[in-house]
C-alpha positions as a printed Julia matrix, in Angstrom:
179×3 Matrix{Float64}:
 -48.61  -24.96   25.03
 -46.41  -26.41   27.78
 -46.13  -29.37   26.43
 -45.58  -28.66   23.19
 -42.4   -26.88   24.13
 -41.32  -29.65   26.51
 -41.64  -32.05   23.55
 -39.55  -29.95   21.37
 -37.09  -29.34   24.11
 -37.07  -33.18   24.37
 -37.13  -33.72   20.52
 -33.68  -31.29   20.46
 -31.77  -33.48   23.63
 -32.36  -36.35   21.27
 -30.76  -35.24   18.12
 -28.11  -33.54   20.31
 -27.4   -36.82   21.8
 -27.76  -38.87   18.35
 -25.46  -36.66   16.61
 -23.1   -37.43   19.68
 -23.73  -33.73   21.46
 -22.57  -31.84   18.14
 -25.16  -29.2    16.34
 -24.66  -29.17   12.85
 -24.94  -25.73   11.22
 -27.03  -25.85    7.83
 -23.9   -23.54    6.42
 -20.67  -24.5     5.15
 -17.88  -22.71    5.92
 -14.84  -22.35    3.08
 -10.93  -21.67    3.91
  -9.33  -19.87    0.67
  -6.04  -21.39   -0.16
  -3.17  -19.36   -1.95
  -0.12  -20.36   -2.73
   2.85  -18.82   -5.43
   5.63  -20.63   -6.96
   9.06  -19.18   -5.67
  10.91  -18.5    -9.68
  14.22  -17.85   -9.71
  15.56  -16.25  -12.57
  18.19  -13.79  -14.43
  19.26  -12.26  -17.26
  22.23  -10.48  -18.75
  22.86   -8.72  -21.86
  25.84   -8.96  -23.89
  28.08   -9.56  -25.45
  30.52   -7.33  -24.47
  33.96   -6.52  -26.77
  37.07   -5.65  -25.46
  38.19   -5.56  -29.38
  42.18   -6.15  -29.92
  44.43   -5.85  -26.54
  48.29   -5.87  -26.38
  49.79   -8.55  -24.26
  50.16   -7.77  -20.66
  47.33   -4.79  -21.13
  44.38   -4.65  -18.75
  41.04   -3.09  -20.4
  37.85   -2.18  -18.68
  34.76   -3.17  -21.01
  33.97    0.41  -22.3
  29.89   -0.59  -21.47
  28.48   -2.59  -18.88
  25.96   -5.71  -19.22
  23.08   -5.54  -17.49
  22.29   -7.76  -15.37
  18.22   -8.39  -14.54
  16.1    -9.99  -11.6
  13.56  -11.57  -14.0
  12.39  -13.87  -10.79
   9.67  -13.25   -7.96
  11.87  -13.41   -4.99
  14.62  -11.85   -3.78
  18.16  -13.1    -5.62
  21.58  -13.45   -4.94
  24.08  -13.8    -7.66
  27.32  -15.96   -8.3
  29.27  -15.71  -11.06
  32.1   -17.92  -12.87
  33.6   -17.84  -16.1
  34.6   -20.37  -18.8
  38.0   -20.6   -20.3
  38.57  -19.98  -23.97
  41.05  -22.73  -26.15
  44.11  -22.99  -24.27
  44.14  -19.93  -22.04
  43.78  -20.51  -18.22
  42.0   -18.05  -15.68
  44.1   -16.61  -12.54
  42.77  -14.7    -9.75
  45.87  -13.19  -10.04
  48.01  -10.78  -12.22
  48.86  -12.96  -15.33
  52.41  -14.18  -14.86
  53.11  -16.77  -17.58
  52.19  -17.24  -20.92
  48.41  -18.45  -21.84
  47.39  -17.0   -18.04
  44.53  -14.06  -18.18
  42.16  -12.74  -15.56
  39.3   -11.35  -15.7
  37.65   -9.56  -12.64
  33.61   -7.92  -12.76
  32.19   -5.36  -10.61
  28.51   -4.09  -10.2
  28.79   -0.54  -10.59
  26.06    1.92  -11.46
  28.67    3.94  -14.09
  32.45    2.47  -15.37
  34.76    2.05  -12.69
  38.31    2.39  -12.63
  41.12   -0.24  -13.6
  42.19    0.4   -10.39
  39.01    0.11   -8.18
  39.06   -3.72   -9.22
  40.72   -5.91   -6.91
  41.89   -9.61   -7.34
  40.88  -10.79   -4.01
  37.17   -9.21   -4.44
  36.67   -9.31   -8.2
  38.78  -12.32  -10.42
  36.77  -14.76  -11.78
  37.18  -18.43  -11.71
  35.45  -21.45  -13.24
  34.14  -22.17   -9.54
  30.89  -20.68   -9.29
  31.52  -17.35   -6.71
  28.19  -15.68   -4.63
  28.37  -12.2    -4.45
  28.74  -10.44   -0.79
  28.62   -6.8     0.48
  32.22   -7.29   -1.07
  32.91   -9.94   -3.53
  32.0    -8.21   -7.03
  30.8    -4.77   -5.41
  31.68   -1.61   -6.28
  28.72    0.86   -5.68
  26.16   -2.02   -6.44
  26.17   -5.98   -4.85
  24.89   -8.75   -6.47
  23.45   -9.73   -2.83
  19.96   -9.53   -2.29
  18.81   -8.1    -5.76
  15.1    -7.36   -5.59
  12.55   -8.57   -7.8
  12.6    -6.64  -11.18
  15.85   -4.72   -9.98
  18.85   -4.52  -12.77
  22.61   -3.95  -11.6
  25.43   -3.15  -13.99
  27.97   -5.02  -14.26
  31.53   -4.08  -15.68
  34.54   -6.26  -16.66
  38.52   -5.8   -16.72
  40.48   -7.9   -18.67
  43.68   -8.55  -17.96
  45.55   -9.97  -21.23
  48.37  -12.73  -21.15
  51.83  -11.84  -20.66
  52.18  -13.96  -24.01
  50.43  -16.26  -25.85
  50.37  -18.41  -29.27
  46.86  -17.65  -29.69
  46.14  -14.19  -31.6
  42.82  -15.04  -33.02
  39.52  -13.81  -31.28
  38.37  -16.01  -27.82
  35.17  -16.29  -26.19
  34.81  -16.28  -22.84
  31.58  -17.27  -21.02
  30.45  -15.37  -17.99
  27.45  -17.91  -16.14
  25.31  -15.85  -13.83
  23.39  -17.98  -11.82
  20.45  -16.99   -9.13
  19.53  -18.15   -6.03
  17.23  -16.81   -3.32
  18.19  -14.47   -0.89
């Protein structure tokens, strides 16, 4: 009986040492891998109507558009606008002729005319990110969760004059990124 366990003791220092002094389990062992695709991505209804304004006239939109974190991340948003025919955007009250502005603010309900500022809230045609100040009101556009909605509001402020009296489009772009 001695030696039979001697020879398997020897018979086990030879396949350690052919094997290079590893053991090889008879089991596999598995790592599970997940992974998700970052997707950034918004949405906004509209359009919104300001309907006829007088010259020099600022109008809040009387409803809001609502602005959606369709994406699976966190988002922050920047906003610019696109100019209509031969009107110009100003961050600043319109002074000459064919000059508007138009300013937005995430707000839960409709803000004041007055509770929009130039400096925080004009638009431009550069692409803007929103901060605990640019575009706030009650609600930022910084660090939106997943699924969250803000509302966002518009003033218009009209031209002081202007050759152009028939209906203009202007585009808002929201874009998303993460954070």
């Amino acid at each position: 009986m001695q030696k039979t366990i001697k020879a398997l003791m020897l018979l086990a220092a030879v396949a350690l040492v052919s094997t290079g002094g590893q053991a090889w389990g008879a089991n596999p062992a598995t790592i599970s891998v997940t992974v998700t695709i970052q997707n950034l991505s918004v949405s906004a209804s509209g359009p919104i109507a300001f309907g006829t304004v007088i010259a020099s006239s600022e109008t809040v939109s009387g409803s809001a558009s609502t602005v959606t974190n369709d994406g699976n991340v966190t988002e922050t948003y920047s906003l610019s606008l696109t100019n209509p025919g031969t009107w110009t955007a100003v961050q600043a009250a319109p002074s000459a002729a064919e000059e508007y502005a138009l300013l937005a603010q995430f707000n839960a309900t409709a803000p004041t005319a007055v509770s929009f500022t130039y400096l925080n809230h004009a638009l431009s045609t550069t692409s803007t990110a929103s901060s605990g100040t640019k575009f706030a009101g009650d609600q930022t556009g910084l660090s939106v969760a997943a699924a969250a909605t803000r509302s966002l509001w518009l003033r218009f402020n009209a031209p002081t004059s202007t050759t152009v009296t028939t209906q203009q489009t202007i585009t808002v772009t929201v874009t998303a990124a993460a954070g």
